[in-house]
N, C-alpha and C positions, 0 to 999 in steps of 0.2 A: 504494500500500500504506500504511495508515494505520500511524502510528509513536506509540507514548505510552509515557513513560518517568520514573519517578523520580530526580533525579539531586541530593544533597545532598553540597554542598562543606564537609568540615569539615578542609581543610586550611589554611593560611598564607597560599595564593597563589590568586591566579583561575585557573578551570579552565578546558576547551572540552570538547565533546563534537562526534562525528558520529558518522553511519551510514552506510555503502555498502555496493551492489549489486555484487559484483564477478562477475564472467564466467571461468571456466576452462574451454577445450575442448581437448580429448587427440584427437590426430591419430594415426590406428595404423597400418602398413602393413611387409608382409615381415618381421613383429619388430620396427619400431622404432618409436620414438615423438618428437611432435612438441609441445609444449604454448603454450597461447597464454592471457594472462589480462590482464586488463583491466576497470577501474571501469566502471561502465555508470551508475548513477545514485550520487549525493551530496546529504545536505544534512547542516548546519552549526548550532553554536549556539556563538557565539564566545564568549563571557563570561559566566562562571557567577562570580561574587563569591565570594569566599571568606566562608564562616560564613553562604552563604546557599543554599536550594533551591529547586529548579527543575524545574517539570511541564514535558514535554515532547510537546506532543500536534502532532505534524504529518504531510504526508501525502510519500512517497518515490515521487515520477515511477520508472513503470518504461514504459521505449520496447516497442516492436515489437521482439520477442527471439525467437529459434528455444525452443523445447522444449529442456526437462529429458528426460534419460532415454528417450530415442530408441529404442522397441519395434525388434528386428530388424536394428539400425545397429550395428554391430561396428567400424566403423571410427573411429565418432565419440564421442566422450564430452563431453556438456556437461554444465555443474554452475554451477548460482550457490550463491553464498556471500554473505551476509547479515554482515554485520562491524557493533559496535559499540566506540566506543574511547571513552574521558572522558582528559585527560588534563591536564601542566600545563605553560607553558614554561617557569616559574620554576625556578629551581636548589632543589626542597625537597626531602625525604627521600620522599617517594609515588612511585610509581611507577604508573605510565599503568595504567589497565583497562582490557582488551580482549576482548571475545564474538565467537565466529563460527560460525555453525551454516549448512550447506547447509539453502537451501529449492527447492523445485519450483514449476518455471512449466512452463505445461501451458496448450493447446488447450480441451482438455476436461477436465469438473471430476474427482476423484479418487472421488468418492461418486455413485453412481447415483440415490440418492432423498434428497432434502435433510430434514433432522430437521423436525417439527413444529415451529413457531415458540411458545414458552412465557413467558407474562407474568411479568417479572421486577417486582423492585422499583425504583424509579428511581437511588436508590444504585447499585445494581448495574448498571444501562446504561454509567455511565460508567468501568465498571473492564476491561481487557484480562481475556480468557480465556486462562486457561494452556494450551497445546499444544493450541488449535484447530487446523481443520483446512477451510481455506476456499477453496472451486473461485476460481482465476484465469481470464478468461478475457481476453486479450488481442485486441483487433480486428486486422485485418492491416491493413494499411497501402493507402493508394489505388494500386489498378494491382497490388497482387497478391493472389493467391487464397487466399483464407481457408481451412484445411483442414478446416473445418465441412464446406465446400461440395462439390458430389459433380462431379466432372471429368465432360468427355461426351466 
């Protein structure tokens, strides 16, 4: 998953930033429930200088992951969450920024016919789209069956 990020330090001390993929699934059974959560991918930008900015363009390994939002499955709930933090370990008056928004991972894409592709300006190639919306599709792993593929 490509990551691009503005991040300007105008505080005292060096900053860090990261991103993680984290993993929440809700286990349901007889009324009760069960939760398990855990980072699945991380990267890292350790040193951001104070009084200085920093482009953040790089790309978030996501592994072989079950499905978001499981059509039919009453039992299971998964959910990732997308986490962005900037923060400082200095003793100064800021205080950490943190984003976290669920996204979907998914087999198959979310839209059935993909938009026409339309000539931008070059400026514009290299800027993030606000609240795109872009089919994932994850390979399965060797040795097991991709749910593309039809069982016999």
């Amino acid at each position: 998953m490509a990551l691009c990020s503005e991040i300007g330090n105008h505080t005292g001390s060096t900053c860090w930033a990261e991103v993680k993929l984290k993993l929440h699934v809700t286990y349901l059974a007889s009324g009760k429930f069960k939760q398990e959560k855990k980072v699945v991918s991380t990267v890292q930008k350790e040193q951001i200088p104070r009084g200085k900015s920093f482009s953040w363009k790089e790309n978030l390994r996501i592994p072989s992951l079950p499905p978001s939002q499981l059509k039919g499955c009453k039992l299971i709930k998964t959910q990732y969450i997308l986490q962005f933090r900037v923060g400082s370990d200095a003793r100064c008056s800021c205080d950490n920024i943190e984003f976290e928004d669920e996204i979907i991972i998914g087999t198959f894409p979310l839209v059935t016919k993909m938009p026409t592709p339309v000539k931008v300006a070059k400026a514009q190639v290299d800027k993030p789209v606000p609240n795109a919306v872009l089919p994932l599709t994850i390979p399965a792993e060797e040795g097991k069956v991709d749910s593309r593929e039809k069982l016999v």
